[in-house]
C-alpha positions in Angstrom: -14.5 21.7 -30.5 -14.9 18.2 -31.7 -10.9 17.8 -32.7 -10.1 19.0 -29.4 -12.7 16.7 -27.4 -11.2 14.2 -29.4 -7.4 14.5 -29.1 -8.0 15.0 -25.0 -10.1 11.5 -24.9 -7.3 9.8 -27.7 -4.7 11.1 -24.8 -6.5 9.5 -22.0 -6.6 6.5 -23.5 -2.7 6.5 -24.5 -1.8 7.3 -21.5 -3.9 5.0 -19.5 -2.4 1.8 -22.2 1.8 3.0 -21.3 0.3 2.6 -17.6 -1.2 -0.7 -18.2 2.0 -2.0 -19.9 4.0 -0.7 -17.9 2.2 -2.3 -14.8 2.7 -5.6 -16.3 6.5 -4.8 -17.3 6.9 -3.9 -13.3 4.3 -6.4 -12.1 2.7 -3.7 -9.8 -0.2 -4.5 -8.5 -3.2 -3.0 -6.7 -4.2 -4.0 -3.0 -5.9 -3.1 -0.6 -5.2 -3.4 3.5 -4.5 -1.7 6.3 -1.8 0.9 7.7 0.1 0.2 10.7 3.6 2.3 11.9 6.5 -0.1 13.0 7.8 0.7 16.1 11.5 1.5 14.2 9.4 4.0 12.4 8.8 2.3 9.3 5.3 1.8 7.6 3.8 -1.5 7.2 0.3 -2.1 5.4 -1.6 -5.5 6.2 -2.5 -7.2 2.9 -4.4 -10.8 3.0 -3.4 -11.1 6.3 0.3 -10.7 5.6 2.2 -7.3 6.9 4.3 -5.7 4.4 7.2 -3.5 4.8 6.4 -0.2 2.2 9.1 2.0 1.1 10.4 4.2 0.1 9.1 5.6 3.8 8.6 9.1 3.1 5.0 8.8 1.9 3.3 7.6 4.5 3.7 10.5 7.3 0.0 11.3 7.2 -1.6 8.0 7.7 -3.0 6.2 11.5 -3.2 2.8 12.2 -6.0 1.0 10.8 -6.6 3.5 8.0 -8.0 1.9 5.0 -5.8 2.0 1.8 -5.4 1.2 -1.5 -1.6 0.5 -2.7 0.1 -0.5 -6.0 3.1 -2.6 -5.2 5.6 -4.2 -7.2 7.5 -7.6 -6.5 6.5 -8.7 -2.5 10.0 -10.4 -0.7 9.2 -12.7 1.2 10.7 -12.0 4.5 8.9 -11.5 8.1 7.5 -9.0 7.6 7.4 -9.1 3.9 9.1 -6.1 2.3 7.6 -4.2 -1.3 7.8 -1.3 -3.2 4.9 0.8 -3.2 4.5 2.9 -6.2 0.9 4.5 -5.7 -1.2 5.0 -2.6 -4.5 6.1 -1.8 -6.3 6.5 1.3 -9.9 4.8 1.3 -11.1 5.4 4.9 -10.1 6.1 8.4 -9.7 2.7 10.7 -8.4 2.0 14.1 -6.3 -0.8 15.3 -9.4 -3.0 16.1 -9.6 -3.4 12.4 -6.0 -5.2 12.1 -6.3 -8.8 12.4 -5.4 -9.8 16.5 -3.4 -12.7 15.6 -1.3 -10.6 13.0 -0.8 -7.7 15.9 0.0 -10.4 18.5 2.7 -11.7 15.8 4.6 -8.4 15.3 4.6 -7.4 19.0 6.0 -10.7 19.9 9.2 -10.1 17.0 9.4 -6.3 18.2 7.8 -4.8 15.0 5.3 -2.9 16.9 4.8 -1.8 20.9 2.4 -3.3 23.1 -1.0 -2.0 22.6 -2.7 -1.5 26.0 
C-alpha cells in the first residue's frame, strides 16, 4: 500500500514539474478577468483593464458576459483589442456586464467590437 501511495504522489509531482517548465518554455501565464462576446462572435476576456482577443474560439460557448474567469495565456499581441492564446480556462463565478469596466465597454462599442448596451 505504501509503494503505491508513493509512486501516485512521486507522479503528481512529475507531472506538476513538466507543467511548470513547460509554462516557462511557453510563457503562459495565469489571469484572471472578465468574459465578454464580441459582436463578430469572437470571445474577449478583460484582464487589468485591457480586452483580449482568446482563441482558439471554440471553448468559450458556455460563458455570459461578466462571468468571472481564470485563464492561462501565452504571449499577449499587442493590438486593439489585444489578441492571446488561451491554453486553460476556468470559470470562477457568474458576473454581469455591470462588472466590466464602463470606460473599457464605452471603448469597444465606439471601434464596433461589441453592440450598444441599452
Amino acid at each position: 500500500m505504501k509503494r503505491k501511495l508513493l509512486l501516485a504522489v512521486s507522479f503528481v509531482i512529475c507531472i506538476l514539474l513538466v507543467g511548470i517548465a513547460a509554462s516557462g518554455i511557453l510563457h503562459i501565464a495565469p489571469h484572471t478577468g472578465l468574459y465578454l462576446s464580441a459582436a463578430n462572435g469572437e470571445h474577449l476576456v478583460v484582464v487589468n483593464r485591457t480586452p483580449i482577443i482568446m482563441s482558439p474560439q471554440n471553448r468559450f460557448d458556455d460563458l455570459q458576459d461578466g462571468d468571472r474567469l481564470l485563464v492561462f495565456i501565452g504571449d499577449v499581441a499587442t493590438s486593439f483589442p489585444a489578441e492571446a492564446k488561451v491554453y486553460a480556462h476556468f470559470k470562477l463565478g457568474k458576473g454581469d456586464l455591470s462588472d466590466l469596466p464602463e470606460n473599457i465597454l464605452n471603448e469597444l462599442e465606439q471601434s464596433g467590437w461589441v453592440s450598444p448596451q441599452g
